[in-house]
N, C-alpha and C positions, 0 to 999 in steps of 0.2 A: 279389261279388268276393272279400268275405272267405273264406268258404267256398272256392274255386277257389285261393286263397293257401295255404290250410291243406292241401288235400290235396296240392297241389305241396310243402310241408314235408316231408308225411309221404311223399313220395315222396324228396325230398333224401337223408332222414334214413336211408336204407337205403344210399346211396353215397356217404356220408362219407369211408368209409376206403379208398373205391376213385379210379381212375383215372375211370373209370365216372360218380363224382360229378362232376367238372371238365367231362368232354362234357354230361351233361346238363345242368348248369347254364346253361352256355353256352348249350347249345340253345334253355332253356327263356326265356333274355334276349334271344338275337335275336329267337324270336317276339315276344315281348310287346313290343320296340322297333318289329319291323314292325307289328304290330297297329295301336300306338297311331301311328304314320306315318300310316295308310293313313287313320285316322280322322281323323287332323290334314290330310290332303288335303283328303278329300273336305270336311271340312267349310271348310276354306279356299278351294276353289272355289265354294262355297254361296253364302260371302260376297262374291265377284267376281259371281257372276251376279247376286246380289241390287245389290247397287250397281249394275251393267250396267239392271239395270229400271228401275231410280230415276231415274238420268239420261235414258233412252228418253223414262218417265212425265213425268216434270218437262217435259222439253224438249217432248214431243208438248202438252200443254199451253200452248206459247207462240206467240202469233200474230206477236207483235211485240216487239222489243228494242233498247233503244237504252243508251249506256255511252261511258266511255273506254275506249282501250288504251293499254298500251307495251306496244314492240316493243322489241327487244334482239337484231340480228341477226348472228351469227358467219361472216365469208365468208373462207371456206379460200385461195382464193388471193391475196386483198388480205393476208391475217392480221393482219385487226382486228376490232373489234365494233363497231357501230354503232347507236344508240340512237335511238328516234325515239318520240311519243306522239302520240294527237289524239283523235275522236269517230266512234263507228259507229253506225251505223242497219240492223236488219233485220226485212225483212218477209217473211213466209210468202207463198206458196213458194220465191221465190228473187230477191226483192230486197235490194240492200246497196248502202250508201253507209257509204264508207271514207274519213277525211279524215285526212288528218297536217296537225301544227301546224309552226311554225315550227322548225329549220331546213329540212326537208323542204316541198317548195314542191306538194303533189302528191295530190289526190283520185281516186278508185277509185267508179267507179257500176256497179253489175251488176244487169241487169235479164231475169232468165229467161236465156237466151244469149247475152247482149251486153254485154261490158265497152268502159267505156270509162277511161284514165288518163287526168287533165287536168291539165296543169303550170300554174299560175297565173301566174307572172311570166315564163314563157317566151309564152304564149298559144300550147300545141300541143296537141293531143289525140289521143289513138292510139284506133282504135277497132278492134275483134275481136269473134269469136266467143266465146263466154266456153263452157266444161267445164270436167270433173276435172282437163284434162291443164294449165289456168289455174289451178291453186290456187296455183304458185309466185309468181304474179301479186300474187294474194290470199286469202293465207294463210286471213283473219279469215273467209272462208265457209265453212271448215269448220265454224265455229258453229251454219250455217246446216241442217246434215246431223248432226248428235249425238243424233237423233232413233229414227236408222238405224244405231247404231253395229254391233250383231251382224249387219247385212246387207255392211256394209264394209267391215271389220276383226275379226282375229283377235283377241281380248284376252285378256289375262294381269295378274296378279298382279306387286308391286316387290317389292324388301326396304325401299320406303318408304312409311308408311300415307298412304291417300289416292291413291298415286301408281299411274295402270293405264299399260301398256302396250301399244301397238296398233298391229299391222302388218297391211297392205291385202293385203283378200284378190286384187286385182287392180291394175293400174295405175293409181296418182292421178296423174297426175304424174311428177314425181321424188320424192314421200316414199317414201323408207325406212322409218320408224319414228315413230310419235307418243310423247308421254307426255299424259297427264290429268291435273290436279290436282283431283282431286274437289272439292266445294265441297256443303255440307249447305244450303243458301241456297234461294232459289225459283229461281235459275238453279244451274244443278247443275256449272257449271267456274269454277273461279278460275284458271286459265290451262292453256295448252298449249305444248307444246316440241315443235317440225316438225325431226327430221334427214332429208336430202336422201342421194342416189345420190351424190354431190358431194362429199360434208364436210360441207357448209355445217348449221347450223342455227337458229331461228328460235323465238325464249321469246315469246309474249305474252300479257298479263296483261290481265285488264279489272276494272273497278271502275263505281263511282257508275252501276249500274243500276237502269233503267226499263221495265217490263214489262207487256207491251199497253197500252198508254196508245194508242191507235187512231193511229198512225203513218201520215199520209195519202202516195197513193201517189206527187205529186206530189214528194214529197222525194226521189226516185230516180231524176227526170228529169233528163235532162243535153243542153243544146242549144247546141252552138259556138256561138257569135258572129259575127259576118260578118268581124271582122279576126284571124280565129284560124286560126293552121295545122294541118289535121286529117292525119292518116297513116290509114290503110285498112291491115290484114293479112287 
């Protein structure tokens, strides 16, 4: 590089006293600004894809996970936020149990294709088919799929370390746009932020994790009661 500096000198050095000197200069500074851009891309996309594999590797390694959340959710046409925390449970391939604590009255069971919400002090139960197009339902199984991130999602780089960007290559849903908060840990997120087609969006965070500790499947079952009012969609 030194060498390559020096005969750019002795190239300067012949149009000093020309007009001549100022275009080449110029010249010679846009390249080396492009140069060093194009280096500073590529190698900052290096570092997206390499994180992209970590979190894949991490997560493909996980059978089972259990933790808390808060939720923190922003609804555009009430315009307020609303805060809520409790306990989740998952298991590979596509078992989850979502529970809110107090003041939320209201657990989330998903079992392969079948969600169910149970209000506890109401005694009602809705029961569905559970897809993608249910994540607004519940959020937290996107957890469940961060394994598959470059099959579902475009991703990108923030101006904040840590933070990826990630819009669906196809319809989830109503999400619009994710964020990741990376997390160097044996679980590879420390939270995510869901914005909707809506407004609306959806921060949550998880802590005090457990991982595979053999999560029996029986914690996923959910069976009304005989004085309980169930809904069918």
């Amino acid at each position: 590089m030194k060498n390559k500096l020096s005969v750019v000198g002795c190239q300067l050095s012949k149009y000093k006293n020309s007009s001549v000197f100022i275009d080449f200069f110029f010249a010679v500074i846009f390249t080396v600004i492009c140069h060093l851009s194009s280096v500073g891309s590529v190698a900052y996309a290096a570092t997206v894809e390499e994180t992209v594999s970590m979190i894949e590797q991490k997560a493909g390694a996980i059978r089972d996970i259990t933790g808390n959340f808060s939720q923190e959710s922003f609804l555009v046409d009430l315009e307020r936020t609303e805060k809520f925390s409790g306990q989740f449970f998952i298991k590979k391939p596509l078992m989850i149990r979502w529970g809110y604590a107090e003041p939320r009255d209201e657990e989330v069971y998903i079992k392969t294709d079948e969600i169910w919400i149970y209000k506890r002090l109401a005694k009602q139960a809705i029961k569905s088919k559970f897809s993608e197009n249910a994540y607004g339902q519940a959020p937290i199984a996107l957890l469940a799929s961060i394994e598959n991130l470059r099959a579902n999602f475009e991703i990108a780089a923030t101006d904040k370390e840590n933070i990826l960007k990630l819009k669906p290559k196809r319809k989830i849903g109503s999400i619009k746009e994710l964020l990741i908060d990376v997390s160097s840990g044996d679980f590879p997120v420390n939270s995510f932020t869901i914005f909707d087609i809506y407004g609306n969006n959806v921060i949550i965070s998880i802590s005090d994790l457990r991982i595979n500790t053999s999560i029996l499947d029986n914690v996923f079952n959910f069976t009304p009661a005989p004085d309980m009012e169930v809904f069918e969609y």
